[in-house]
Structures are given as C-alpha cells and as structure tokens.
MMTF fields as JSON, N, C-alpha, C and O atoms, coordinates in Angstrom:
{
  "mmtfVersion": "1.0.0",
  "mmtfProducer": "UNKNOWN",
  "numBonds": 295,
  "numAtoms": 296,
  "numGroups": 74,
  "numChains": 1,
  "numModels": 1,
  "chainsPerModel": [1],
  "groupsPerChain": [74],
  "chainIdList": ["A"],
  "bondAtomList": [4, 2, 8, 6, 12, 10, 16, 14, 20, 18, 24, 22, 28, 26, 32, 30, 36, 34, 40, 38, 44, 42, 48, 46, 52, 50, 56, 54, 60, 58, 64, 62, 68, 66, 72, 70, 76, 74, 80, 78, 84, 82, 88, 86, 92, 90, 96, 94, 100, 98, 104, 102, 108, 106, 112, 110, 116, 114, 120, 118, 124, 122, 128, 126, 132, 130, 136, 134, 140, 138, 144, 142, 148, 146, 152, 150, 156, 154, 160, 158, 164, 162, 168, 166, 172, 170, 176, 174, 180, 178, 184, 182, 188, 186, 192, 190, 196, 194, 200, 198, 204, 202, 208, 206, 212, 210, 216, 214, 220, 218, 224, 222, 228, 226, 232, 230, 236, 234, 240, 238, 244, 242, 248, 246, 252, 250, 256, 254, 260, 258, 264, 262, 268, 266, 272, 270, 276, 274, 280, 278, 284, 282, 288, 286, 292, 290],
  "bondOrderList": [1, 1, 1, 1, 1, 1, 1, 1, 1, 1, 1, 1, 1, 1, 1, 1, 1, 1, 1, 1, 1, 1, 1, 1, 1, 1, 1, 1, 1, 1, 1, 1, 1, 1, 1, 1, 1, 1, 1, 1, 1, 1, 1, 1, 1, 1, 1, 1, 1, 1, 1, 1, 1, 1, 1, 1, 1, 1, 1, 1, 1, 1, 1, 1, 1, 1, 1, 1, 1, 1, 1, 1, 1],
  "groupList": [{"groupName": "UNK", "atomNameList": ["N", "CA", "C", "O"], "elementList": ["N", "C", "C", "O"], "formalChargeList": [0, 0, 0, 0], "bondAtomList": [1, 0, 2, 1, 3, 2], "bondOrderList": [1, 1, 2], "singleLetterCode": "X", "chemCompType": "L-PEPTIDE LINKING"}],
  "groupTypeList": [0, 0, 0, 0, 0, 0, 0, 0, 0, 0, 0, 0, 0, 0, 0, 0, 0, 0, 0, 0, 0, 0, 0, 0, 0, 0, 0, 0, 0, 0, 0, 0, 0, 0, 0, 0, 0, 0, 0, 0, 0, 0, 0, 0, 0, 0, 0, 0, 0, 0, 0, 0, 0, 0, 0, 0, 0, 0, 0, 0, 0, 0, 0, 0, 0, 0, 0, 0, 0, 0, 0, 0, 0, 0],
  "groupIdList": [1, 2, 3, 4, 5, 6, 7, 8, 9, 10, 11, 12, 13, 14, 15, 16, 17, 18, 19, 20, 21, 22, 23, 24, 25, 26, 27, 28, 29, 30, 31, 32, 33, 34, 35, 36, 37, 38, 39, 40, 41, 42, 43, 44, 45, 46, 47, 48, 49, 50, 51, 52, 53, 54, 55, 56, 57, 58, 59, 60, 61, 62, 63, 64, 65, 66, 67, 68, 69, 70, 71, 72, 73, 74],
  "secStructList": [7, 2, 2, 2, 2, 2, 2, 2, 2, 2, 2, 2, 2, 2, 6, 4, 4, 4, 6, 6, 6, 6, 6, 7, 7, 7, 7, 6, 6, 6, 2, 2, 2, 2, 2, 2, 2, 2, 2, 2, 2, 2, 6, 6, 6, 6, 7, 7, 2, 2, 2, 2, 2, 2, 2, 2, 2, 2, 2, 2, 2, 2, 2, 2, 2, 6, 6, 1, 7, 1, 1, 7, 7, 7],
  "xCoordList": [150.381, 151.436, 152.478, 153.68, 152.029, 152.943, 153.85, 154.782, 153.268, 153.909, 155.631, 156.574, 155.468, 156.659, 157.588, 158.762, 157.362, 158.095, 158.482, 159.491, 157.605, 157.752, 158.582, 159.501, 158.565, 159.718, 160.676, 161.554, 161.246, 162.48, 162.999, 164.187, 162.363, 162.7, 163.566, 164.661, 162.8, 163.381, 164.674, 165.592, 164.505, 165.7, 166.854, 167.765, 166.96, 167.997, 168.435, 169.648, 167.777, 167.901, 168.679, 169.788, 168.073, 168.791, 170.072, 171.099, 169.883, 171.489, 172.414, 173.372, 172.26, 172.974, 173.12, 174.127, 172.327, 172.152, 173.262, 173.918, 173.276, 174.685, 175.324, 175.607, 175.744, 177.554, 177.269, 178.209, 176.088, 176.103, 175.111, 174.294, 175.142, 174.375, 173.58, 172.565, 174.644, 174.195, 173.332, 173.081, 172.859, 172.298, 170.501, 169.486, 170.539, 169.358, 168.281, 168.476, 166.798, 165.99, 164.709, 164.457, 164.284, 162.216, 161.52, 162.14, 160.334, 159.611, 157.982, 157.082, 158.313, 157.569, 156.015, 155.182, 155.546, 154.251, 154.349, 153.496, 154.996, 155.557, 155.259, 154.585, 156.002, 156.006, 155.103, 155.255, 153.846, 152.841, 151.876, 150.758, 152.213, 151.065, 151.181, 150.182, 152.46, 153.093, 151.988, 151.04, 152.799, 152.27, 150.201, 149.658, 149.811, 148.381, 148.274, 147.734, 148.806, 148.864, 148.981, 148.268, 149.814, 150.162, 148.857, 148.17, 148.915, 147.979, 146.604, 146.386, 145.698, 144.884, 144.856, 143.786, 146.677, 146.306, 146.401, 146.258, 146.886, 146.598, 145.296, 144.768, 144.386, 142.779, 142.515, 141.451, 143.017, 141.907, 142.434, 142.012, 143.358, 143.775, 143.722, 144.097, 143.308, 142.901, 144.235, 144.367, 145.44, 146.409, 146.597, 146.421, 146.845, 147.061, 148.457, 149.34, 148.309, 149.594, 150.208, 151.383, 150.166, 150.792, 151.535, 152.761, 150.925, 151.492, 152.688, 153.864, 152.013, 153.173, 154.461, 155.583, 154.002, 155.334, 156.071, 157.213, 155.397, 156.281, 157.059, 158.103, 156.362, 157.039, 158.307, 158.986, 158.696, 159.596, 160.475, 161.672, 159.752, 161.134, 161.973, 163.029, 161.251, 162.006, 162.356, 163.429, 162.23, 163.176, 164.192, 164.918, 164.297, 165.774, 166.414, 167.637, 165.557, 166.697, 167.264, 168.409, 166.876, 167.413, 168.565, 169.51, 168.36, 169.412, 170.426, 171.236, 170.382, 171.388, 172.512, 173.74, 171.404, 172.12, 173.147, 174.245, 172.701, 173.128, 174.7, 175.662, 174.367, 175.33, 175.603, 176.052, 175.476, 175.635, 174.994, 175.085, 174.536, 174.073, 172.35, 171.859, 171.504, 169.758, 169.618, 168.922, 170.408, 170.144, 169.822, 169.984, 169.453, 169.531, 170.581, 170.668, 171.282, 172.232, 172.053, 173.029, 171.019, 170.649, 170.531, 170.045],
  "yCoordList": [-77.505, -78.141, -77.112, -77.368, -76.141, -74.973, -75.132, -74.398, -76.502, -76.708, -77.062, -76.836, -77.934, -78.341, -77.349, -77.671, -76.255, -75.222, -74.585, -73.89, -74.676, -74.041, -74.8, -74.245, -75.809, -77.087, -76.837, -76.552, -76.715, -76.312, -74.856, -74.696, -74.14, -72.372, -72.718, -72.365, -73.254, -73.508, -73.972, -73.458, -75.496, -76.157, -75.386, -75.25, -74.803, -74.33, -72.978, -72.77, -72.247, -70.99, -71.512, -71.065, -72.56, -72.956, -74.136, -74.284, -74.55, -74.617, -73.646, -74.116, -72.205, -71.393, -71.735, -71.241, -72.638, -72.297, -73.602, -73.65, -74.491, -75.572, -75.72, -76.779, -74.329, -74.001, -75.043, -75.595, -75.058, -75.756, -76.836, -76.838, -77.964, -78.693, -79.771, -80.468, -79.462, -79.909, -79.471, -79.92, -77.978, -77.15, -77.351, -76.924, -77.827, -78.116, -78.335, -79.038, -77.474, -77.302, -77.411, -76.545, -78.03, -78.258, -77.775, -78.012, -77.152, -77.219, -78.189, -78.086, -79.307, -80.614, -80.062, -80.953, -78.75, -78.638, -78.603, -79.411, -78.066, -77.713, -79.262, -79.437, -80.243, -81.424, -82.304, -83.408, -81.978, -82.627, -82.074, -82.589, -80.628, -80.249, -81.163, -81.672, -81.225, -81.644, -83.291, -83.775, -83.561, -84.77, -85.249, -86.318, -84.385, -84.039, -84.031, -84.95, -82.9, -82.356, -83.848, -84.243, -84.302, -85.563, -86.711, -87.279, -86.718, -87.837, -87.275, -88.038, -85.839, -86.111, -86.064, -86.054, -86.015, -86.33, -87.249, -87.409, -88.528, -90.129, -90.252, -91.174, -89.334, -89.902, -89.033, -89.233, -88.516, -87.95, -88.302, -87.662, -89.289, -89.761, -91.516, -92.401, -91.677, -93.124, -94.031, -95.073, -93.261, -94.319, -94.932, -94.131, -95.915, -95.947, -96.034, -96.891, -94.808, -94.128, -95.24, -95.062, -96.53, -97.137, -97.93, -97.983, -98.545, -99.101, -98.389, -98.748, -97.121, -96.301, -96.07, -96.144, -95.667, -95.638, -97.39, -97.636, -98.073, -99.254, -99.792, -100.444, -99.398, -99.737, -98.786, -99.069, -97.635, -96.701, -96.916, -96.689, -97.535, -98.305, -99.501, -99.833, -100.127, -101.272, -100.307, -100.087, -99.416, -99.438, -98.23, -97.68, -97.777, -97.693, -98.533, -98.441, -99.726, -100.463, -101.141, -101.505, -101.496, -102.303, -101.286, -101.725, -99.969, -99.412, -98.792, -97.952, -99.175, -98.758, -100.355, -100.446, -101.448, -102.638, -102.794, -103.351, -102.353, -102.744, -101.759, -102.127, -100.199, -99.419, -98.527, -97.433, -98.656, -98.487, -96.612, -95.888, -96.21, -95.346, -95.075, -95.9, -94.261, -94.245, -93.555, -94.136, -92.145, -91.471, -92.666, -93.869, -92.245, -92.968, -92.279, -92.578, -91.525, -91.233, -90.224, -89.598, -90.029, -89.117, -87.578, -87.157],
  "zCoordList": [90.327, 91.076, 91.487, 91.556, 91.707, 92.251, 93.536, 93.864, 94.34, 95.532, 95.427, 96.185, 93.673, 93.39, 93.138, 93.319, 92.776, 92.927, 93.71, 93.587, 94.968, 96.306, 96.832, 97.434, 96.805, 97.261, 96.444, 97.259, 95.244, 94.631, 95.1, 95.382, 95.149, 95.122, 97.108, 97.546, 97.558, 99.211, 99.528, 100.167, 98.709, 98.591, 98.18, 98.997, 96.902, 96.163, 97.046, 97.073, 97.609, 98.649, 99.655, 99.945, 100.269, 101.546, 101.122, 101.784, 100.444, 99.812, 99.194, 98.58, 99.27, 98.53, 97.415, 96.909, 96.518, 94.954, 94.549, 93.509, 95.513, 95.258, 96.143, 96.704, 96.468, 96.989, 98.781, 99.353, 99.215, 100.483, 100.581, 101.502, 99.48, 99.73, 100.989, 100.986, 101.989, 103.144, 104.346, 105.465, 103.333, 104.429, 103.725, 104.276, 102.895, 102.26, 103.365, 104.357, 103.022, 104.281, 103.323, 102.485, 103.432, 102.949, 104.395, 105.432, 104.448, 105.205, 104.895, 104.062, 106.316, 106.214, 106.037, 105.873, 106.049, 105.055, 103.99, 103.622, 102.796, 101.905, 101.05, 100.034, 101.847, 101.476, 101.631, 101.108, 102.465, 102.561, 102.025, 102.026, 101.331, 100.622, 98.983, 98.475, 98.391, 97.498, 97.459, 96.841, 98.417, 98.421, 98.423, 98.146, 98.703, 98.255, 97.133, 96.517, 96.544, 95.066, 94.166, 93.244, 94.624, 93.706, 93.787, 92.938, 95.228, 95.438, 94.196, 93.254, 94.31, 93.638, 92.247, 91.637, 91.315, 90.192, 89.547, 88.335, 91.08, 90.635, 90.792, 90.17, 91.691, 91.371, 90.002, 89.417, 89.715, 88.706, 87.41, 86.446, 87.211, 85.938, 86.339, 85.57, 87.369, 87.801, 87.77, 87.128, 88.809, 88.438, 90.021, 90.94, 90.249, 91.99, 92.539, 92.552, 92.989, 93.413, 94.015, 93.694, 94.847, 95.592, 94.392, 94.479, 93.293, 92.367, 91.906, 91.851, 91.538, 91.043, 91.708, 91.206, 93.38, 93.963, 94.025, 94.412, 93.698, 94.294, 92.806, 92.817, 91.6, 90.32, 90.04, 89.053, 90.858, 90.86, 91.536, 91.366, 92.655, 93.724, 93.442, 93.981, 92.424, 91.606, 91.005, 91.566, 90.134, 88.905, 89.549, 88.721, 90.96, 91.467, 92.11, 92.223, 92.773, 93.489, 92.296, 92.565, 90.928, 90.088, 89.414, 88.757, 89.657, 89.051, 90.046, 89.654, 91.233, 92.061, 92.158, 92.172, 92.21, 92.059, 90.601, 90.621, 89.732, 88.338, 87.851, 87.178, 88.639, 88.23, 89.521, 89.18, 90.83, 92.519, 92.398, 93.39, 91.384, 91.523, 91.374, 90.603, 91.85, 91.625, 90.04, 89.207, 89.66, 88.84, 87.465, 87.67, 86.37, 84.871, 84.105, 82.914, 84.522, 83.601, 82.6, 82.189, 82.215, 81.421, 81.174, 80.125]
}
C-alpha cells in the first residue's frame, strides 16, 4: 500500500508541512491507484467494499450529527 504514502508525502509537501493547508494538491492518479490498492484487499480478504464504504458513512454522518464534527476524537 505504498500508494498511501505517496498520497501523504504529496499532500503534506504541497501544504508546506501544515503552514498552507489550502494549497493541498493530490494528483488524481495517485488516488486512483490508491483506490485499486484498496479495492483488491477487499477481494482478497472477502470484504465488500461497498458495504464497507457505506457502514463508514453512517458512522460519520452519525457523528457529525451527534457532535457537528466527522473526527472521533481520539
């Protein structure tokens, strides 16, 4: 899953490390390789990714409703 790193190392560069979070830049291969990556280690641990993304999307809209923020706090 090295892509996920390639996607962090980008982000944090093109934000100056924080200091400009609005300048934040992914490049949309980067992110579709990612998104491969992921997809095949819901096949190969047999989970179905659509479930997964949609049980994640409840458990932020329930926590943006409950405390107006996505994070858990933790």
């Amino acid at each position: 899953m090295s892509e996920l790193g390639e996607i962090a190392k980008d982000a944090t560069k093109t934000a100056e490390y924080g200091e400009k979070p609005g300048q934040l830049e992914v490049k949309q291969d980067e992110i579709g390789d990612l998104l491969f990556s992921l997809f095949m280690v819901c096949g190969s641990l047999d989970v179905d990714a659509q479930e997964a993304f949609d049980e994640a999307m409840r458990k932020y809209e329930e926590r943006v409703e409950n405390t107006g923020e996505p994070g858990s706090g933790s």
